[in-house]
MARMIPA-850393 format. One line per field, with one value per atom (N, C-alpha, C, CB): residue in three letters; atom name; y, z, x negated. Coordinates in Angstrom, 1 decimal. Atoms other than C-alpha are relative to their C-alpha. Glycine has a CB too. Example, Ala and Ser with C-alpha at 12.3 -4.5 7.8 and 13.67 -1.06 7.14 Angstrom:
2
residuo = ALA, ALA, ALA, ALA, SER, SER, SER, SER;
atomo = N, CA, C, CB, N, CA, C, CB;
yy = -1.2, -4.5, 1.2, 0.0, -1.1, -1.1, 1.1, 0.5;
zz = 0.0, 7.8, 0.0, 1.2, 0.0, 7.1, 0.8, -1.4;
xx = -0.9, -12.3, -0.9, 1.0, 0.9, -13.7, 0.8, -0.4;
END
This chain:
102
residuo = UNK, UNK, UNK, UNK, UNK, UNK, UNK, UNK, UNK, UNK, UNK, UNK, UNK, UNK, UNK, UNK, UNK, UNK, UNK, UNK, UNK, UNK, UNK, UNK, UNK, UNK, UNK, UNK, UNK, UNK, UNK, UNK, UNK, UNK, UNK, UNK, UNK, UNK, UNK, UNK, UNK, UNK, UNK, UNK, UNK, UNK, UNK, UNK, UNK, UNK, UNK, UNK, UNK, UNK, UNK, UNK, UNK, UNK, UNK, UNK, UNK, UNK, UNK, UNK, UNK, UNK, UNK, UNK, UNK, UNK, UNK, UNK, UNK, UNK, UNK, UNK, UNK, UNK, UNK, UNK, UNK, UNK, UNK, UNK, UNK, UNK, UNK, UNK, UNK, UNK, UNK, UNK, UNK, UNK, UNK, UNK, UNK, UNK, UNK, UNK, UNK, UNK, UNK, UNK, UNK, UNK, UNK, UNK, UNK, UNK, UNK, UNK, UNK, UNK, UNK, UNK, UNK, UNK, UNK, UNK, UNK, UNK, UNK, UNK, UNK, UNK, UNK, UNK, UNK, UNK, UNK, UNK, UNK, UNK, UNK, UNK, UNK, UNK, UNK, UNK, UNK, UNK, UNK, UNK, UNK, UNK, UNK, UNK, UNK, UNK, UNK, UNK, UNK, UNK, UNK, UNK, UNK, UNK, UNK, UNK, UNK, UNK, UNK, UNK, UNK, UNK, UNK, UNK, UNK, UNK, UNK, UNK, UNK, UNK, UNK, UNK, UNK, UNK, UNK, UNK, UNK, UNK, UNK, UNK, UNK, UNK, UNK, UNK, UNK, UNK, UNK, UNK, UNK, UNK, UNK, UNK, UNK, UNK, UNK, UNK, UNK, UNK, UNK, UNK, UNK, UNK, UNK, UNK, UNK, UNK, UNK, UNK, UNK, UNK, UNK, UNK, UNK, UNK, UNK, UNK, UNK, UNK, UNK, UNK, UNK, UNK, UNK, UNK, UNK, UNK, UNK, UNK, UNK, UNK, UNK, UNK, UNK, UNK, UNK, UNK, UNK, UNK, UNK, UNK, UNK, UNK, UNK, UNK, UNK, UNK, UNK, UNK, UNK, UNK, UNK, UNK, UNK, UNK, UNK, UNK, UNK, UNK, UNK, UNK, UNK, UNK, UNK, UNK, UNK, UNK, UNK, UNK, UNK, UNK, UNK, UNK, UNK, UNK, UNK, UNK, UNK, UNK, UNK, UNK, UNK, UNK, UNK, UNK, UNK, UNK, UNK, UNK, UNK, UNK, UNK, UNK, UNK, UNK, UNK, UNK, UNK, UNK, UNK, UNK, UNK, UNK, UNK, UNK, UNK, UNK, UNK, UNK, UNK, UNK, UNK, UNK, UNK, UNK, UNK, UNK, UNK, UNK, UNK, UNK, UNK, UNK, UNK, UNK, UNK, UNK, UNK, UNK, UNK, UNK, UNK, UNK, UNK, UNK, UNK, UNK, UNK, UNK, UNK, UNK, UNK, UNK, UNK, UNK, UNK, UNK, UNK, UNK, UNK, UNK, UNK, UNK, UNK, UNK, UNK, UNK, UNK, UNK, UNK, UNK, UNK, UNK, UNK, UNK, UNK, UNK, UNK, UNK, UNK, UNK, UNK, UNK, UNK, UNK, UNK, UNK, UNK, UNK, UNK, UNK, UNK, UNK, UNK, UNK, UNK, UNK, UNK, UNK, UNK, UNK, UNK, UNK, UNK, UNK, UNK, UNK, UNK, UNK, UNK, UNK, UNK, UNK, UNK, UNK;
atomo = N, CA, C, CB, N, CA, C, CB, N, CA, C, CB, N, CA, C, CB, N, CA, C, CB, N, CA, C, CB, N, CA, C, CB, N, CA, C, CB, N, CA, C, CB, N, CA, C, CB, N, CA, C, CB, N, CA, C, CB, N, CA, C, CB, N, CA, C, CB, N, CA, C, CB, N, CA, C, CB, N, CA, C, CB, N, CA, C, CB, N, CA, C, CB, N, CA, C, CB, N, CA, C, CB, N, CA, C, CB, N, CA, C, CB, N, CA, C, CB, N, CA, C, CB, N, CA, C, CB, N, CA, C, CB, N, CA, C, CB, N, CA, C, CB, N, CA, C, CB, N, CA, C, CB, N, CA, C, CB, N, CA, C, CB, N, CA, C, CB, N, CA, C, CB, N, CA, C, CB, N, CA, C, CB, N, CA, C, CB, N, CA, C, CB, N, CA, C, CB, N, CA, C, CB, N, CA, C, CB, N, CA, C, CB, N, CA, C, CB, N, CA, C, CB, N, CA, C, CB, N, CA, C, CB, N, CA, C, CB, N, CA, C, CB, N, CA, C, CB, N, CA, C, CB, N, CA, C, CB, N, CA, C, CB, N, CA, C, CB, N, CA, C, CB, N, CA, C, CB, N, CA, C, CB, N, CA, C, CB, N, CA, C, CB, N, CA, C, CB, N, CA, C, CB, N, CA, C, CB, N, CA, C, CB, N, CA, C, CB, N, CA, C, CB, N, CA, C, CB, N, CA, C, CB, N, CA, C, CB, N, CA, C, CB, N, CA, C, CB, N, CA, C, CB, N, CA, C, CB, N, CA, C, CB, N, CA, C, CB, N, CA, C, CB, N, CA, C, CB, N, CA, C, CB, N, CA, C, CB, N, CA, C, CB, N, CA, C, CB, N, CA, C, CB, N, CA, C, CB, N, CA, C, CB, N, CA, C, CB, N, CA, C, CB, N, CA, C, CB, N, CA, C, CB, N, CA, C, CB, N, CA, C, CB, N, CA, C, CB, N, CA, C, CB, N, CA, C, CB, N, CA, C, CB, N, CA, C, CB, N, CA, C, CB, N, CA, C, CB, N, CA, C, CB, N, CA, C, CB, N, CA, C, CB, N, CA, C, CB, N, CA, C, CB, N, CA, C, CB;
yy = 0.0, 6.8, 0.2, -1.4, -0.7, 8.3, -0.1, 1.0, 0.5, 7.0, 0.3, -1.5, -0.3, 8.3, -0.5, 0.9, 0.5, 6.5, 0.4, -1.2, -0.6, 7.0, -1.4, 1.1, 0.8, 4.7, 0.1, -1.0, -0.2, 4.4, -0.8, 0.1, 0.9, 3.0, 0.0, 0.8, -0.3, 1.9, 0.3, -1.0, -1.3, 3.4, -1.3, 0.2, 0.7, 0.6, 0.5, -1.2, -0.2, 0.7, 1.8, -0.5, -1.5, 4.7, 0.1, 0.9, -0.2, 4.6, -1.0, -1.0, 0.4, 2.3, 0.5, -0.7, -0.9, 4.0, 1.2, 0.5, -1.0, 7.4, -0.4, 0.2, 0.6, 5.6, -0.2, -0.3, 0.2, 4.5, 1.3, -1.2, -1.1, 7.8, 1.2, 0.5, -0.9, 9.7, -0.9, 0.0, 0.5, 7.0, -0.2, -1.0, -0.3, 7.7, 1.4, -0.5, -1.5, 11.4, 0.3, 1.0, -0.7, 13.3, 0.9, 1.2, -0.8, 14.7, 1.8, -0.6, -1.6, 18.0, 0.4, 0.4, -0.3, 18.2, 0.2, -1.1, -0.4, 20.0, 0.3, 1.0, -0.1, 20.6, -1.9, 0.0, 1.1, 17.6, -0.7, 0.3, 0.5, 16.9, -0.3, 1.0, 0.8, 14.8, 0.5, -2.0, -0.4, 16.5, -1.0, 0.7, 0.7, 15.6, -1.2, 1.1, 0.5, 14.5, -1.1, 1.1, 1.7, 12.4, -1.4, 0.2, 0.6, 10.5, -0.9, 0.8, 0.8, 9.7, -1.0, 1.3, 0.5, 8.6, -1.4, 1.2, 1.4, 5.9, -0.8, 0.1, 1.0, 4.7, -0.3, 0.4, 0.8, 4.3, -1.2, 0.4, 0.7, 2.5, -1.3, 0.5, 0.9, 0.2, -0.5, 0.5, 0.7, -0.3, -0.7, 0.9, 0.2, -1.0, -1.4, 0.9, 1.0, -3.4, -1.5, 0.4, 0.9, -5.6, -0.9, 0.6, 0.5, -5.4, -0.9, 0.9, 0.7, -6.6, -1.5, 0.5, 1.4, -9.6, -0.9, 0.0, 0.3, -10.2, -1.1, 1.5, 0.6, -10.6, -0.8, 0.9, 1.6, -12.8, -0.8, -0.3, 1.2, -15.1, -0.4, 0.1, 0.7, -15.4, 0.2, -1.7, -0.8, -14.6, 0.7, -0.7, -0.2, -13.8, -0.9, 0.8, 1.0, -16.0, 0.4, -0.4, -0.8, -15.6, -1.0, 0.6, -1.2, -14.7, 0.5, -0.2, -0.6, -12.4, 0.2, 1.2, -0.6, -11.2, 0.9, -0.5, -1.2, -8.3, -0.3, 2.0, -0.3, -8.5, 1.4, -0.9, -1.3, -5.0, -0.4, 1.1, -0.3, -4.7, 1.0, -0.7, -1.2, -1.9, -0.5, 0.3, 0.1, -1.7, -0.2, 1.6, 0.6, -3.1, 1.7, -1.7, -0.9, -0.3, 0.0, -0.1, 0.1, -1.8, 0.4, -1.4, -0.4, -1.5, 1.7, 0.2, -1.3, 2.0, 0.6, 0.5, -0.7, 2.9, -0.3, -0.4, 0.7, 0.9, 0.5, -1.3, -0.3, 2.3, 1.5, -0.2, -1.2, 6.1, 0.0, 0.8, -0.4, 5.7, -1.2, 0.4, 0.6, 3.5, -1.5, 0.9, 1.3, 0.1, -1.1, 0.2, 0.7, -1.8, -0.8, 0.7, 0.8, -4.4, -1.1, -1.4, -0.2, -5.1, -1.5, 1.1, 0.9, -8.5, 0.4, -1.1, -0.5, -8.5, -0.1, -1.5, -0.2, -7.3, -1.2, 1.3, 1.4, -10.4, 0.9, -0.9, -0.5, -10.0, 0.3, -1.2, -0.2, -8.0, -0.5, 0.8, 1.0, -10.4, 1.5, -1.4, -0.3, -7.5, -0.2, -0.8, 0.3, -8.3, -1.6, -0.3, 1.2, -11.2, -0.1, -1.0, 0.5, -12.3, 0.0, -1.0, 0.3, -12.3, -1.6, 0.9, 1.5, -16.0, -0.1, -0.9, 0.6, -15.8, 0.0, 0.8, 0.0, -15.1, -0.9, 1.1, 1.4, -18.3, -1.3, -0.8;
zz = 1.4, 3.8, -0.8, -0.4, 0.9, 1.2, -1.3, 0.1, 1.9, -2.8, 0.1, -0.9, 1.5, -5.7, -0.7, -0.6, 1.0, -7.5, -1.3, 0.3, 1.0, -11.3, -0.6, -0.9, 1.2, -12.9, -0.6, 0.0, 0.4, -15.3, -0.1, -0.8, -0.3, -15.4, -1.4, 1.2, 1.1, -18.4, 0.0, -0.7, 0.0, -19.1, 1.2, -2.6, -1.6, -16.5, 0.7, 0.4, -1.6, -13.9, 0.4, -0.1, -0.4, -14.3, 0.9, -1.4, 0.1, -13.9, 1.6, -1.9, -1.1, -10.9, 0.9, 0.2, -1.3, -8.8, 0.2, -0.1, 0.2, -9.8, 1.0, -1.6, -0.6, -8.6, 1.7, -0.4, -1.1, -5.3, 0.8, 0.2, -0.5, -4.5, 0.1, -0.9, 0.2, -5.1, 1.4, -2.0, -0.7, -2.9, 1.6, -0.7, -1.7, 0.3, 0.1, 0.1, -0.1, -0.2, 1.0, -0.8, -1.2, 3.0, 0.0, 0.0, 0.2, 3.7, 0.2, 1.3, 0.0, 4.5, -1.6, 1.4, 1.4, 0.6, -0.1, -1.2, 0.6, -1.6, -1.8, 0.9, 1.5, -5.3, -0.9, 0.6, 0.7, -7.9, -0.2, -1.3, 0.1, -7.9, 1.1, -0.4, -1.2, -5.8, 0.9, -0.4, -0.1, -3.8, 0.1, 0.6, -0.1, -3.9, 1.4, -0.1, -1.1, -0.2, 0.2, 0.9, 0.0, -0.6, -0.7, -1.1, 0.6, -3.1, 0.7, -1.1, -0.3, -1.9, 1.5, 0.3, -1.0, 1.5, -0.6, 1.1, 0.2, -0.6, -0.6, -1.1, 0.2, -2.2, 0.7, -1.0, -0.9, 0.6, 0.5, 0.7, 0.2, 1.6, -0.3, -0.7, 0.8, -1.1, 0.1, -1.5, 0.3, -1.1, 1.2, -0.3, -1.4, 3.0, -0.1, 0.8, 0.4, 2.2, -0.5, -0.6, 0.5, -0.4, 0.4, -1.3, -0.7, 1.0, 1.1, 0.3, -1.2, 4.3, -0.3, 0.3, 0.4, 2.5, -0.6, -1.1, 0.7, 0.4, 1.3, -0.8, -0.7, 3.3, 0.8, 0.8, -1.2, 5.8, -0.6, 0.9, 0.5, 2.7, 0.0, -1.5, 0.0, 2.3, -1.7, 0.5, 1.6, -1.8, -0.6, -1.0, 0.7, -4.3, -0.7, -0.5, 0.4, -4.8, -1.1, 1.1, 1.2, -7.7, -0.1, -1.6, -0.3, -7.5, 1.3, -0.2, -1.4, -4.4, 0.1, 0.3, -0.3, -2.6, 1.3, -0.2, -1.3, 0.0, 0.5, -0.4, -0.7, 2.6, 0.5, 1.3, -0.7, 3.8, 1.0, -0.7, -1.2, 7.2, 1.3, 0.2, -1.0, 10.1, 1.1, 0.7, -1.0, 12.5, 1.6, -0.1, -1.1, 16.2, 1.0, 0.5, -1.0, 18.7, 0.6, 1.0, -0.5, 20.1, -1.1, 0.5, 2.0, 16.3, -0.1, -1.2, 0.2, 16.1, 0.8, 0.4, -0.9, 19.5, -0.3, 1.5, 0.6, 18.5, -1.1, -0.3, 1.2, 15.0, 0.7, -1.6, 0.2, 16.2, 0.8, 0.4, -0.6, 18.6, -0.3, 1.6, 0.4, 16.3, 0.5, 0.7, -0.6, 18.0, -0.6, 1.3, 0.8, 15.5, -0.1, -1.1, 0.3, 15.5, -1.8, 2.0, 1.9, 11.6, -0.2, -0.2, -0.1, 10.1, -0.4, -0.8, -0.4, 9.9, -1.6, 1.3, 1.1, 6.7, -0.7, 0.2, 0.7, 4.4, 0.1, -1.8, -0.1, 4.5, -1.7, 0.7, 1.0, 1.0, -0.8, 0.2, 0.7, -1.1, -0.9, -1.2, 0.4, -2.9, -1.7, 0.9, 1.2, -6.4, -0.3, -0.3, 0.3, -8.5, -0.1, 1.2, 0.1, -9.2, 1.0, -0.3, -1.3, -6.8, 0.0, 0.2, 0.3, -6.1, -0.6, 0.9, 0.8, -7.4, -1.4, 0.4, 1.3, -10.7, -0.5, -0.4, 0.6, -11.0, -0.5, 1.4;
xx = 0.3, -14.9, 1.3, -0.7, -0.9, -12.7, 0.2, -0.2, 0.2, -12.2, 0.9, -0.3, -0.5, -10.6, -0.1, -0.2, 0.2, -9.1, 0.8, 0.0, -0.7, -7.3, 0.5, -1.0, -0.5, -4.6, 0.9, 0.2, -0.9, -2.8, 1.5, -0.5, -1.5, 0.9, 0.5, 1.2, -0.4, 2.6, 1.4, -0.3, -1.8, 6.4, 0.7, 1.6, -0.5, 8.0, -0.3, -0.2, 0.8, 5.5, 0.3, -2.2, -0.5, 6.2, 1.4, 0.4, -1.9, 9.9, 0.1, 1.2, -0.2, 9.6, -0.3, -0.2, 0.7, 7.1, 0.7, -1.6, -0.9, 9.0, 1.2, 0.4, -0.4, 11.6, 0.5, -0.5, -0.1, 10.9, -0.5, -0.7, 0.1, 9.0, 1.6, -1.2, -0.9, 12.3, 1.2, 0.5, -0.7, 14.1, -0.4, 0.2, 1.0, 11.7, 0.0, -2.0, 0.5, 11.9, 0.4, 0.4, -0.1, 11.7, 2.0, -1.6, -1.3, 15.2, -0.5, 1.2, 0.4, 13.6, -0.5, -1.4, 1.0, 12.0, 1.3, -1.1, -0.7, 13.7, -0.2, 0.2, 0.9, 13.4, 0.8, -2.6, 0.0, 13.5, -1.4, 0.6, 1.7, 9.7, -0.5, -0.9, -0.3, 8.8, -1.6, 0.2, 0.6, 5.7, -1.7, 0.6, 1.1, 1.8, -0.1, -1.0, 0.0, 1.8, 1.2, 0.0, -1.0, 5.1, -0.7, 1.6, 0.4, 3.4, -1.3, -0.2, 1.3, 0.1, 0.2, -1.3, -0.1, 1.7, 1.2, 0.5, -1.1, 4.4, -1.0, 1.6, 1.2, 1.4, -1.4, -0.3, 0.5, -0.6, 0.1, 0.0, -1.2, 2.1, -0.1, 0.7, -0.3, 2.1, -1.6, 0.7, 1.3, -1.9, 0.0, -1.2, 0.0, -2.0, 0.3, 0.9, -0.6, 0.8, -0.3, 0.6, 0.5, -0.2, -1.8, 0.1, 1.3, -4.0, -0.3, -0.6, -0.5, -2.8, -0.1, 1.5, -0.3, -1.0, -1.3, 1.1, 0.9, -3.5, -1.4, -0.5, 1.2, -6.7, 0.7, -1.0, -0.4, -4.1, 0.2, 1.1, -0.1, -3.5, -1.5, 0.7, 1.1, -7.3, -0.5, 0.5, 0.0, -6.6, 0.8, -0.1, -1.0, -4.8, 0.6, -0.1, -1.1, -2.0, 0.9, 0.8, -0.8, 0.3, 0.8, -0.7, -0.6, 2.9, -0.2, 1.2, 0.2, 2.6, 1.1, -0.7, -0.5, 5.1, -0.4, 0.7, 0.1, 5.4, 1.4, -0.3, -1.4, 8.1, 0.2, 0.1, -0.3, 9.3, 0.7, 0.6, -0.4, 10.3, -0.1, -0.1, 0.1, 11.0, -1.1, 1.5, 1.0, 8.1, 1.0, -0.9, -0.6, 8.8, -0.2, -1.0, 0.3, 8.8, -1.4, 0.8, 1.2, 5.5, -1.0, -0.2, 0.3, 4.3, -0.9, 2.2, -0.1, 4.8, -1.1, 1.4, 0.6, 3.3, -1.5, 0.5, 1.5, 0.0, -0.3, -0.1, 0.8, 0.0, 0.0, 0.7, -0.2, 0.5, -1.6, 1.5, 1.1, -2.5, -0.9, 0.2, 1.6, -5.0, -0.3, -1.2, 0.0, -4.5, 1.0, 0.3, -0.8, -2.2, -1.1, 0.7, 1.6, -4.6, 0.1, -0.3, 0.9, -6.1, -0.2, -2.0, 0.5, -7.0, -1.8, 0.8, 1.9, -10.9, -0.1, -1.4, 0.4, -12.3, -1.1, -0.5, 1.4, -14.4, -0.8, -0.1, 1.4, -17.9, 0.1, -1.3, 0.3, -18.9, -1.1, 0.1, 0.8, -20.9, -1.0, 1.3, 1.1, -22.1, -0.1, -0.9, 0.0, -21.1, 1.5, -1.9, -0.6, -19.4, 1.9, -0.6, -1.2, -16.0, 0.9, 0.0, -0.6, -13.4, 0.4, 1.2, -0.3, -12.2, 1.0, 0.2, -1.4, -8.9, -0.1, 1.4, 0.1, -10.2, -1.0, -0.1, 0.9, -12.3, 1.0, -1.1;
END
């Protein structure tokens, strides 16, 4: 399954993401613009990440944080062939509030 989504960023949140995309740039890119495919892969990235944290906390806690860290060699080999093993998706209620916002 496949969504599109659209947001907006206000002048910070610009300048940061900008930012960090420019500071992951492929060394083979060339140019000043940072390309479509760079982008969508640092913000994969960033959604993977936080979503991750998010379902092994259980909610959303606030403040969050994300730890970054280098993948393990075993890591790697498991993510390149689909076996990185996942925490288990909640069951979809199907509506309603999420809990952290009660």
């Amino acid at each position: 399954m496949k969504k599109t989504i659209t947001i907006t960023l206000d002048e910070y949140d610009a300048r940061l993401l900008e930012a960090a995309l420019r500071a992951t740039r492929r060394p083979y890119s060339s140019g000043e613009e940072v390309d479509r495919s760079q982008r969508r892969c640092v913000l994969g990235w960033m959604l993977r990440s936080v979503a991750a944290a998010i379902l092994r906390q259980g909610n959303m806690p606030a403040p969050l944080a994300v730890e970054l860290r280098h993948e393990t060699e075993v890591e790697t080999e498991q993510r390149l062939r689909k076996q990185l093993p996942r925490p288990p998706l909640p069951p979809l209620s199907g509506g309603g509030q999420p809990s952290w916002l009660n």
